[in-house]
N, C-alpha and C positions, 0 to 999 in steps of 0.2 A: 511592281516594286523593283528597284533597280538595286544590285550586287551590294552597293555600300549598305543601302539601308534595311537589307536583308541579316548583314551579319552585325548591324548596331539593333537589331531586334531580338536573335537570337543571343547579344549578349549581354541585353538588357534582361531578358527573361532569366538567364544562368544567375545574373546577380541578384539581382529583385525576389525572387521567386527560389533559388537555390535548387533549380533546377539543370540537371547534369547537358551541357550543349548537344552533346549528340542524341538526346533526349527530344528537344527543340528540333532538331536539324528531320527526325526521323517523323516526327508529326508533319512537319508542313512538307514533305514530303509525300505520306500516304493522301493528308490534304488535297494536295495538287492532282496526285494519281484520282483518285475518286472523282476530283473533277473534272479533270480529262476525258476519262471513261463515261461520263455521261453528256459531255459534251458533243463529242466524237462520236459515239453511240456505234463504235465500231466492235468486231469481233477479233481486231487483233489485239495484240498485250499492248499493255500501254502503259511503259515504265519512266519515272521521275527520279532522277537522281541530283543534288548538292553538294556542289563541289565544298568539301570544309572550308578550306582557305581564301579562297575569291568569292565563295558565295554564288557562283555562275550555275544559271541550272540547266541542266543537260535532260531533253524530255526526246522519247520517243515511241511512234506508233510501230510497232512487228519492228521493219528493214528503217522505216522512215521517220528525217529527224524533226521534232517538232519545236518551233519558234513559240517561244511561251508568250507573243502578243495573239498568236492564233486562238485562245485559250477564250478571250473577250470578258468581257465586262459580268455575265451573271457568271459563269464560271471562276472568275474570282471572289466575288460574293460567296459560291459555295463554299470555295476552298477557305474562305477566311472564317466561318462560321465552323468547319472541321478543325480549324488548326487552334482555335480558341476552345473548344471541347475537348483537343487533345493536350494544350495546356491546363486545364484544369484538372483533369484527367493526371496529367503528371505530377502541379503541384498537388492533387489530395494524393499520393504513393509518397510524395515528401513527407508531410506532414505526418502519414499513418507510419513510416517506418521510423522517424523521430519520436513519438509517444510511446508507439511499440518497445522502442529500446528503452522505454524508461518506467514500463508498467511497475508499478511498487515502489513507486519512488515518489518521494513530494515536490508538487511544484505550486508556484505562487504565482498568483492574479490578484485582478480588481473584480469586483462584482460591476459586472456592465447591464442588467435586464434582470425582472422578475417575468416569469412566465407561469401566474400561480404560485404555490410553495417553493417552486424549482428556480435555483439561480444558475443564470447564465453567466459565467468568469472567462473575463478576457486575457486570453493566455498569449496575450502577442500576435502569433503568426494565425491562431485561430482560437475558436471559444471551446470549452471543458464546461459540462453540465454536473450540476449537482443538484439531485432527487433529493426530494424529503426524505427519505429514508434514511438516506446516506449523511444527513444534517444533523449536531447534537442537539440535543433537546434543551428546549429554551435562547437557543442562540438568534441572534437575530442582524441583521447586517443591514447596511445603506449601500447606494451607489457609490460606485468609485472608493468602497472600503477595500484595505486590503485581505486574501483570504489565502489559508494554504490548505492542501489535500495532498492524497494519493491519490495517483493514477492507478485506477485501477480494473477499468476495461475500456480496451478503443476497439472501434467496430468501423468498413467503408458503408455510408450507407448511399449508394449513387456515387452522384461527385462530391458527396461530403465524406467529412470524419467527425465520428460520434466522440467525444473521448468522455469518459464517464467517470467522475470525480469521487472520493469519497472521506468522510471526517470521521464516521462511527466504524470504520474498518480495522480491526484488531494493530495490523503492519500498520497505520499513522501514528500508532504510541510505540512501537518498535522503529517506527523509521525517526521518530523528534528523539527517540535514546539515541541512536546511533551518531545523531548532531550535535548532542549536546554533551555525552561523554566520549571524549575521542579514547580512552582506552576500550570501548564498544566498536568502534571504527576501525582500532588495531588488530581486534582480536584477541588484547589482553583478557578482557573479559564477554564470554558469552549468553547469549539471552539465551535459555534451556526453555521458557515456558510463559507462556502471559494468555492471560482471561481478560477479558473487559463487558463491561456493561458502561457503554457509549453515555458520557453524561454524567455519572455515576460512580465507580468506580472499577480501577483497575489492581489486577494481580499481577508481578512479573518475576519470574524465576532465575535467577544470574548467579553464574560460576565466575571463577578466576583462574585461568594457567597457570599464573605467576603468584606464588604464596606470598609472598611480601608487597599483594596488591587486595586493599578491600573492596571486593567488590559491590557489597551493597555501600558501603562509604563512597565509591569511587561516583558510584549513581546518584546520591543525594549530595552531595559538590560541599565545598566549604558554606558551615553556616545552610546549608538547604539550597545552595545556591544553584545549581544544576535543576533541581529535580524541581524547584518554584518555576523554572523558567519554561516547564512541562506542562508544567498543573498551571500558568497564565493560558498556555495556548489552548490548554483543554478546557478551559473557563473553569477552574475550579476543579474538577474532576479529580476524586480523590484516588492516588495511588499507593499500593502496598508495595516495597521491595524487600523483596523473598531471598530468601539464601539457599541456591539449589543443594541438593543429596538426592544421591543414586538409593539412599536408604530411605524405604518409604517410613520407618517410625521414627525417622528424623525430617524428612519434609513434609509430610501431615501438620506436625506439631508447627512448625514455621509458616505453611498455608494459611493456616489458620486465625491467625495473629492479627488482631490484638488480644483472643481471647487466650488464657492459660490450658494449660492438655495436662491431665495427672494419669491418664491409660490409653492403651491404644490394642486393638484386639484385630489382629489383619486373618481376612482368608482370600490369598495368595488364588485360589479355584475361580473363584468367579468376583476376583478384585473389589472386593467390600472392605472397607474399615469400618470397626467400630470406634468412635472415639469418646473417651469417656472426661468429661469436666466436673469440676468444684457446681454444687448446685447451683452457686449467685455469678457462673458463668455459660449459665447456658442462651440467655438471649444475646449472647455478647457474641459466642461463637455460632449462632445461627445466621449474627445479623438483621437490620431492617429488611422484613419482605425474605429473608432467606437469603439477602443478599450475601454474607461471608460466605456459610459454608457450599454457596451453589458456586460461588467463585472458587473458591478452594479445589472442589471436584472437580473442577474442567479443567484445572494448572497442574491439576497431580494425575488425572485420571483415572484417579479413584472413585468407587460409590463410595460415599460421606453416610453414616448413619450418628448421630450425637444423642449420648448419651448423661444423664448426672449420676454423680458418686451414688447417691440413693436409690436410681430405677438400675444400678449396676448390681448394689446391694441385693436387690430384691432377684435381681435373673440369678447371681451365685448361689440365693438361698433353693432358685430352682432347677439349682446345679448347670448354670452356662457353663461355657469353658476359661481358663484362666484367661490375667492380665497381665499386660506388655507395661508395667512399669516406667513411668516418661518421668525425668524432672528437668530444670533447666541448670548447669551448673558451667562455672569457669569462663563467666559472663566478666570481660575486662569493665574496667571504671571507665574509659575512654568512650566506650563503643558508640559509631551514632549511628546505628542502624536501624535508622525508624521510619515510619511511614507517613506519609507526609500529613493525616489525620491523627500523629500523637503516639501511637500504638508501635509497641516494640517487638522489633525483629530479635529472633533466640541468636545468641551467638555461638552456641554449643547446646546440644542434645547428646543424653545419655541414654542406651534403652536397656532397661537392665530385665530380668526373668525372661520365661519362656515364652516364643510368638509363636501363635495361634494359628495353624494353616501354613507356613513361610517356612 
């Protein structure tokens, strides 16, 4: 290969491939050397160097210079079969430090292959797998549909990169907030806490810095218009927005929601609540399948115990310990803090008598 078409290769590779030239330059380099050395089959050194700018190669054995047509015909063949292993070699370090920098973050494809359950998405420069696991339940996709994920493990496997996709990962309902309220993006308001049951429903916990900023309003957008454009991409997937507190018998009562809280009985020791409801709210704050209150507990990290005003009645009569008095009061007329299945967020909690354990 003569000097011109040495350096319109290695700048073909730098652009095509965004692979760094001296990258290139250092491959067909060790390339050459390697096959020197077994052409020669000698015991002196036997160094290859490229000049950057002319591209002229400069080779030699120990003292003596060598002429790179000395080299001959399979000796080239080697070296061209090393310098294609050490570009690929290069570009999978591209690709793997390009995902790496992006693990947690969403990116968009086309679904290009089934392999079984598992769709293979074509990410441009290389494909992102996604496992049934990682897939919400009931979804289902064609070719060439569009599809988005978190990155959320890339692996070298050889000369590939694994990069491993996922939709049912808690951070892809955290990362489409982040897009879609850009006061989440400023930091006006931050995500404190979020549960999810993939498919299903989700719980998310958000504060506000700034007091003349709502934060669960800032999350459901004009008219639902934000928080619809969440629950499209989750196919439906029902979401609750929570109004954080540092005070747990103000965010219990709020986790919990849609269903009403009239008690709350905390031991502080070994993080239990008890929570007590009206009796015709007790399948409401349990949930289908347990679903509310198993979500509630993993947002608050609380154990959840639910109780009705009447099995409360009956523990006092067997002398339990008192009740933490909940009601909901100074609830504005305005407020649209709901959840996108109907159910209303507390605008204020009072907790009044004495806590239990706290």
């Amino acid at each position: 290969m003569d000097k011109e078409s040495l350096l319109r290769l290695v700048d073909s590779l730098h652009r095509d491939k965004e692979i760094a030239k001296d990258v290139v330059f250092q491959g067909i380099e060790a390339a050459l050397t390697t096959a020197a050395r077994k052409h020669f089959k000698s015991q002196e050194t036997v160094s290859i160097q490229i000049d950057r700018n002319t591209g002229e190669i400069l080779a030699r054995e120990g003292d003596r210079k060598i002429d790179p047509s000395e080299l001959g015909r399979i000796t080239a063949q080697t070296a061209k079969q090393v310098i294609i292993q050490k570009i690929r070699e290069a570009e999978r370090d591209v690709i793997y430090e390009d995902f790496v920098s992006r693990k947690g973050a969403i990116v968009s494809g086309t679904v290009q292959r089934f392999e079984g359950p598992t769709i293979i998405v074509n990410l441009g420069k290389t494909e992102g797998i996604l496992h049934k696991l990682e897939q919400i339940d009931d979804e289902h996709y064609n070719t060439n549909e569009r599809v988005r994920a978190i990155v959320f493990d890339v692996k070298k496997v050889g000369t590939r990169v694994r990069i491993l996709l996922s939709r049912t990962h808690p951070d892809f309902v955290r990362r489409l907030f982040e897009l879609e309220v850009p006061e989440i993006a400023e930091n006006t308001i931050e995500i404190k806490a979020l549960a999810r049951e993939p498919g299903h429903r989700t719980k998310i916990a958000v504060a506000s810095s700034d007091q003349n900023v709502d934060c669960v309003g800032a999350c459901v957008g004009v008219r639902g218009s934000r928080i619809k454009n969440i629950v499209d991409e989750l196919n439906g997937e029902k979401i609750d927005i929570i109004r954080w507190s540092d005070e747990p018998e103000v965010l219990l009562p709020n986790a919990l929601k849609p269903a009403e809280v009239s008690g709350i009985i905390l031991s502080a020791e070994n993080q239990v609540a008890t929570i007590v409801v009206p009796n015709d709210q007790l399948s409401l704050a349990i949930g289908k399948r347990g679903q509310n209150v198993r979500l509630a507990s993993r947002l608050t990290s609380w154990d959840i115990d639910i109780i009705t005003e009447s099995e409360f009645e009956e523990r006092q009569k067997e002398g339990a310990a008192g009740l933490t008095e909940v009601a909901e009061s100074n609830k504005r007329p305005s407020d649209n803090s709901k959840t996108t299945n109907g159910g209303a967020v507390a605008e204020h909690i009072k907790a009044g008598g004495e806590k239990e354990g706290v």
